[in-house]
C-alpha positions, 0 to 999 in steps of 0.5 A: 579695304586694307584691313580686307586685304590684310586678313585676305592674303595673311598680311600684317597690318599697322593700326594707329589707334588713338586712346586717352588722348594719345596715339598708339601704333600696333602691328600683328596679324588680324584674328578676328573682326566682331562687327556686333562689338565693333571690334578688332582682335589683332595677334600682337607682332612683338608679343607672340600670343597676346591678342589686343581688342582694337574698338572700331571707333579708335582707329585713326590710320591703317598700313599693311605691313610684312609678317615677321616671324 
């Protein structure tokens, strides 16, 4: 529900993706989801125009956040 709302109302989003037995948090803006891929493209906070493909299966936390500019 919180990644629909996200994309929904333009919110920003805090993934906690888990990857090579760490776990990572990302912030940004939702692009697009792929439900055929299983994956999340999301608009990186602290880097203005890299996008970062997020697997559905590594997600382990999502918080909405404020948009920064």
């Amino acid at each position: 529900m919180k990644i629909q709302t996200s994309m929904e109302f333009v919110s920003g989003v805090k993934f906690i993706v888990w990857e090579e037995g760490v776990d990572w948090e990302y912030t940004g803006l939702i692009h697009r989801l792929d439900s055929i891929t299983k994956m999340i493209y999301l608009v990186l906070d602290k880097e203005k125009g890299y996008i970062m493909k997020i697997k559905f299966e590594d997600i382990i936390g999502v918080d909405l956040t404020d948009v920064t500019d």
